[in-house]
N, C-alpha and C positions, 0 to 999 in steps of 0.2 A: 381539539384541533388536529384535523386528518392532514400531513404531506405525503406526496406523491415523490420517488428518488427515483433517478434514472440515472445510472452508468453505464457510461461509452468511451471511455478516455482510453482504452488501446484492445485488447481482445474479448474482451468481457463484454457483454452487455446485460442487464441487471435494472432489475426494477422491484422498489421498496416503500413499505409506506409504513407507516408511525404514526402515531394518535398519543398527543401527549406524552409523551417520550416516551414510549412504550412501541416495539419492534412490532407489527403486524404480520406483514411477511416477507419474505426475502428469495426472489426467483433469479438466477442468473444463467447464462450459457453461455461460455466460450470459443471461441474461435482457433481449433488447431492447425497451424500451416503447417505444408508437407513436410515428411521426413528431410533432414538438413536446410530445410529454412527458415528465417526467422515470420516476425511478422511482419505480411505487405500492409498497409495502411489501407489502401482500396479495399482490399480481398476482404479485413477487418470489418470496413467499414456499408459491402453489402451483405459480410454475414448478420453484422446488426439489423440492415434492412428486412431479412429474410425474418426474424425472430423477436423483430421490436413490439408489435402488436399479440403475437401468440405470447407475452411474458406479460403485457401488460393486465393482456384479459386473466393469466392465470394469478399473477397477486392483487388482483381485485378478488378473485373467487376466492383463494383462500382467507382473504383479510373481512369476507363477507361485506363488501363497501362497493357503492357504483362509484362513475365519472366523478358523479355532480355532488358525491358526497364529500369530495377535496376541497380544501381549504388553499393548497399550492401547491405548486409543482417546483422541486429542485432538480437539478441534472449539474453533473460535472460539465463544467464550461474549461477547466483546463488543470493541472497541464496535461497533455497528450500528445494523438496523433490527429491531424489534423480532421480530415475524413472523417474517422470515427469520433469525433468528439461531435462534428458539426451535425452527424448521423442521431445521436441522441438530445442535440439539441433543436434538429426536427420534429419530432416527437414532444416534448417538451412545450416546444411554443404552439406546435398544432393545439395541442390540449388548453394549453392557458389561453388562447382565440377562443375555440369552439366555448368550453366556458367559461369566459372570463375570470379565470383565474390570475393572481399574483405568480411571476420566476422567481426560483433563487438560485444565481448561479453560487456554484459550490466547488473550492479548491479542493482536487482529489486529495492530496497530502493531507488537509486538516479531515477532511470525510475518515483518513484511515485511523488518524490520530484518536479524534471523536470516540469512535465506534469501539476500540481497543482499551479507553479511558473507563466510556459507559459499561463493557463487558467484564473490565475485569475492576470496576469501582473503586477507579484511582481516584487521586486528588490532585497533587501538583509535583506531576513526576520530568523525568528526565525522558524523554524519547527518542528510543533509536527505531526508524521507521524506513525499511530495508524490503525492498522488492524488486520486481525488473524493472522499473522507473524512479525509484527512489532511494537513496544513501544518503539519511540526515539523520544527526544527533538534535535533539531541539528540545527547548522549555522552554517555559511562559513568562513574562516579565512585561511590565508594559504596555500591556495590551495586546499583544502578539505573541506567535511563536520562534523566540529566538533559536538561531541557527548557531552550533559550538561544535559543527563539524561535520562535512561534507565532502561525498565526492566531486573530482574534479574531472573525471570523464566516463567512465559507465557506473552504473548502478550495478551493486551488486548481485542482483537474479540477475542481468543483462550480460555479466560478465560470464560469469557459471554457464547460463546459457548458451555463451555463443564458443566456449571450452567444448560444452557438451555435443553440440553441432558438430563443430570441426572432427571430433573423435567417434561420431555416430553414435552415441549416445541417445539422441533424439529427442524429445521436448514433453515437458517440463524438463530442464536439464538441473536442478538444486536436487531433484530426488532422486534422478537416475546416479549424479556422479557421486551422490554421497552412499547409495546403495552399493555401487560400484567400488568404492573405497574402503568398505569394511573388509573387502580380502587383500587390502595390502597392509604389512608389516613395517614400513618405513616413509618417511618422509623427506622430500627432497625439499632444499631451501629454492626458492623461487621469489624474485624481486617485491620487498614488502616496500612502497612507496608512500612511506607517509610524509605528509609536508604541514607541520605545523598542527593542527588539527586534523586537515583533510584527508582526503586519500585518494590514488587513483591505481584502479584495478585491471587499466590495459596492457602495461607492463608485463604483469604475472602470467594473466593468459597469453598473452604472445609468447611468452618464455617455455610456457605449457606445451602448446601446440606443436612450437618448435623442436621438442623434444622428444613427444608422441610421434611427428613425421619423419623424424631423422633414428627411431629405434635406439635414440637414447633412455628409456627407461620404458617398464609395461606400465598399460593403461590403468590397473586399481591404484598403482603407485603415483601417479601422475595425477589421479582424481585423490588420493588424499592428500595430497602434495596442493591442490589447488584450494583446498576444504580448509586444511589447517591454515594454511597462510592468510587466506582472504580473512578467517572467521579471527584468526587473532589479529589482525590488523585492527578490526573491526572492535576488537576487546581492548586496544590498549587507548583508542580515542577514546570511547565510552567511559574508560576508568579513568581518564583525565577530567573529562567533563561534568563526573559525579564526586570529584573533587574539587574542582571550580565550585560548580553550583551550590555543591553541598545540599544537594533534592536526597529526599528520604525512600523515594520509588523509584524503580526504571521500569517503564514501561515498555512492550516490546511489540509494534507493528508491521502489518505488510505483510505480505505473501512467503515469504523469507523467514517469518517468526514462527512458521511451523517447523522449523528443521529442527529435530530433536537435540544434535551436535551442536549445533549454536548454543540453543535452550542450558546443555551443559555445563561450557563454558562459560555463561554470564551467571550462571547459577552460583558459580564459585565465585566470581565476581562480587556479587551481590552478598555473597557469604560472608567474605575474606571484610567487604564494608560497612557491612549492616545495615544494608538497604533493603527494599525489598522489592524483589521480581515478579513481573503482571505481566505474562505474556497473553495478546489474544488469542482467545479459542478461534479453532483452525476454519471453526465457519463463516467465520467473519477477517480472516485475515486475508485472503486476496480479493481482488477486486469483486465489488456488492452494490446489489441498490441498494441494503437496509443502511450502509453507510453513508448513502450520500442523502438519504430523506431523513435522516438524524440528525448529522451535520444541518440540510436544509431549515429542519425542524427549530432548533436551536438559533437560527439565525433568524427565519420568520419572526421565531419568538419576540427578537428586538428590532423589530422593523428594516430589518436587511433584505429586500427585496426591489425585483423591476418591473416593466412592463417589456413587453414584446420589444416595440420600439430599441429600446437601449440594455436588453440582452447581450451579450456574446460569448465568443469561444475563445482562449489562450493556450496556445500548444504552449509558449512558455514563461509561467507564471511562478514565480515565488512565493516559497512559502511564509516568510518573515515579510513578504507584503500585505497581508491580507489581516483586519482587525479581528480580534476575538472578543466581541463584548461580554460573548457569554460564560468564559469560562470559570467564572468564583461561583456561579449560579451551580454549578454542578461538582462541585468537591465532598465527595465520599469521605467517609470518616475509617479510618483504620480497621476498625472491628467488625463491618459489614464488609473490609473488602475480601478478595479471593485475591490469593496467592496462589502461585505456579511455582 
């Protein structure tokens, strides 16, 4: 069973295919906006245009498979940016017309979840799944992926990012300003806003910014001042919700899971608890087709799919909406997994 994955849910766009759960290949390229600005949704959403077919044809050729050799086509239908989601879900149905194939729309959050589970051969862990669109603590229960803590206004790459903007840092801003912070020696307290579980990360950066404009502190001081705060904010939900749940993994996804300093900090975490840490490899952690035709894969598998007709797009979809039939079907056993 060949699927076809396509993502487009905000800068990235990304095309992936899988054969029996098995990764074929994984082509993506992103969209960078100008120095000091974030991303336009439009501008996004005709870089996709520009590069939707030259990525399709090249993870065909590497996966050695034509069109007609697909069984379905999945594409991120949400959540996202609008434009750019509606951009790869062009694509997407062009394909499933031309040859009648089955869609699977595909929630980006579980696409990341999936792909981070499969890579690093979890079983039923705790997940913190942390990028510029996403700040969710989540695990499985019920058929779904329950939510045990969440941001309540920017995601955390979003936050950093729009830190790193303001102080000309420039974009990706999680590598610059963490780069940037290994020459400072001191840490300044900056508003840790946690509310019960959740978090919100607008506070801190406004307090950041504010402080960098008025030549109240230098810039490495201020970028670790933003690094330590955010990342243990982030460590003290986590370590609540791996005592709640009492899960014997944490899994660690999204674009955000490459930061080495994170990585450290949950390491001790996970130490101090005796759980154990899977972070995704950094090729698979920010936005990818091979996640979202995995995810697709997985759910083709249990008849989760549409027609053209009753397709669509959701800039804003939950994650704790969305069934997971498949996930006992795929629990790794300890001994085969990979730890980080």
């Amino acid at each position: 069973m060949l699927v076809l994955g396509i993502e487009s849910t905000a800068h990235t766009f990304g095309v992936g295919l899988v054969e029996d759960g098995t990764i074929l290949a994984n082509v993506n390229d992103t969209y960078v906006p100008p120095s000091g600005y974030g991303i336009h949704p439009r501008e996004a959403a005709e870089h996709h245009a520009k590069v939707a077919v030259i990525l399709l044809k090249k993870a065909l050729e590497i996966a050695g498979r034509s069109p007609r050799d697909i069984d379905a086509v999945a594409y991120s239908a949400g959540p996202g940016l609008g434009p750019a989601l509606r951009m790869g879900a062009v694509l997407a149905r062009s394909l499933a017309v031309k040859y009648r194939r089955p869609l699977v729309p595909v929630h980006h959050g579980i696409a990341h979840i999936e792909i981070a589970r499969y890579s690093t051969r979890s079983c039923d862990p705790l997940v913190l799944l942390i990028s510029g669109g996403h700040t969710v603590i989540a695990g499985f229960a019920d058929g779904r992926y329950r939510v045990f803590g969440e941001t309540l206004d920017l995601a955390i790459g979003n936050a950093i990012d729009k830190f790193a903007r303001e102080v000309g840092l420039g974009y990706p801003g999680v590598p610059a300003v963490e780069k940037c912070a290994e020459r400072a020696e001191r840490v300044l307290p900056l508003p840790m806003n946690i509310i019960g579980q959740d978090l919100a990360f607008s506070g801190l950066v406004t307090q950041a910014i504010y402080l960098y404009k008025n030549g109240r502190a230098d810039l490495p001081t201020l970028c670790k001042s933003v690094i330590e705060n955010s990342y243990y904010m982030l460590a003290e939900v986590v370590e609540r919700a791996l005592a709640y749940t009492m899960k014997r993994e944490l899994v660690v996804a999204g674009g955000v899971a490459r930061s080495p300093r994170l990585g450290s900090i949950l390491r001790a975490i996970a130490e101090d608890r005796g759980v154990s840490l899977k972070i995704v490899p950094p090729e698979y952690a920010g936005d990818n087709g091979a996640m979202i035709a995995l995810a697709g894969y997985y759910a083709f598998k249990r008849g989760l799919f549409v027609n053209v007709e009753r397709s669509f797009v959701k800039q804003r979809w939950r994650l704790d909406q969305v069934d997971v039939p498949w996930f006992n079907d795929l629990c790794y056993s300890d001994s085969s997994s990979r730890a980080n």
